[in-house]
N, C-alpha and C positions, 0 to 999 in steps of 0.2 A: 522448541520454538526458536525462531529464526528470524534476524530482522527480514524485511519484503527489498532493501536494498541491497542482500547478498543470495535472492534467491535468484533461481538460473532462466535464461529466458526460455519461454514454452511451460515453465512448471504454474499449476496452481495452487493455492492452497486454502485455508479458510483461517480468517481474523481471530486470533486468540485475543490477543492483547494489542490497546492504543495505547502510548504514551504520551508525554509532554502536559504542557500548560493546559486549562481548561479552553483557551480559547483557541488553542492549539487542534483538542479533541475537538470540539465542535466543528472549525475547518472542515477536520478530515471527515465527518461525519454528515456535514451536509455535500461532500465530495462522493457519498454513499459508500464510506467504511467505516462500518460497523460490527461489532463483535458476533462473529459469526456465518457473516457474509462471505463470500468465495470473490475470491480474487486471481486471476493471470497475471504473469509478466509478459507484455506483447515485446520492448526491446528496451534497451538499456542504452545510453550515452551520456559518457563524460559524469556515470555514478548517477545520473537522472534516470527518471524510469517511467514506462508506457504502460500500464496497466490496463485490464479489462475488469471492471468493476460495475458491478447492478447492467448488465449489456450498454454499458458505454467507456469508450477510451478515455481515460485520464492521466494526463502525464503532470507526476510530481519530482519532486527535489530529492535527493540524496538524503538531503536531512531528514525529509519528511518521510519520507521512506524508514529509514532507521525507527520512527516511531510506532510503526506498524510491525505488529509479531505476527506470524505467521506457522 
């Protein structure tokens, strides 16, 4: 497992593991990451990240990122 903020852009993978606070998890969960669901990296800046999640683009935070395993 890998956080989703060091994986590479073009790869996919699928949500092992969410970290962080409870409302932390929830966030990311109504953002449609959920354990198990498939995720892209569309591109990366400045450690921020473009994701393709549930067929739509969502770009999160570096930090946010790290909380998601992959």
């Amino acid at each position: 497992m890998i956080p989703l903020a060091i994986t590479n852009v073009g790869e996919s993978g699928i949500i092992k593991k969410i970290g962080g606070k409870p409302e932390v998890k929830k966030h990311l969960e109504n953002l449609g990451f959920v354990v198990g669901g498939n995720v892209r990296v569309i591109s990366t800046l400045s450690g921020n990240v473009i994701v393709n999640v549930k067929e739509a683009r969502v770009a999160i935070s570096e930090e946010m990122a790290r909380k998601i395993m992959v």
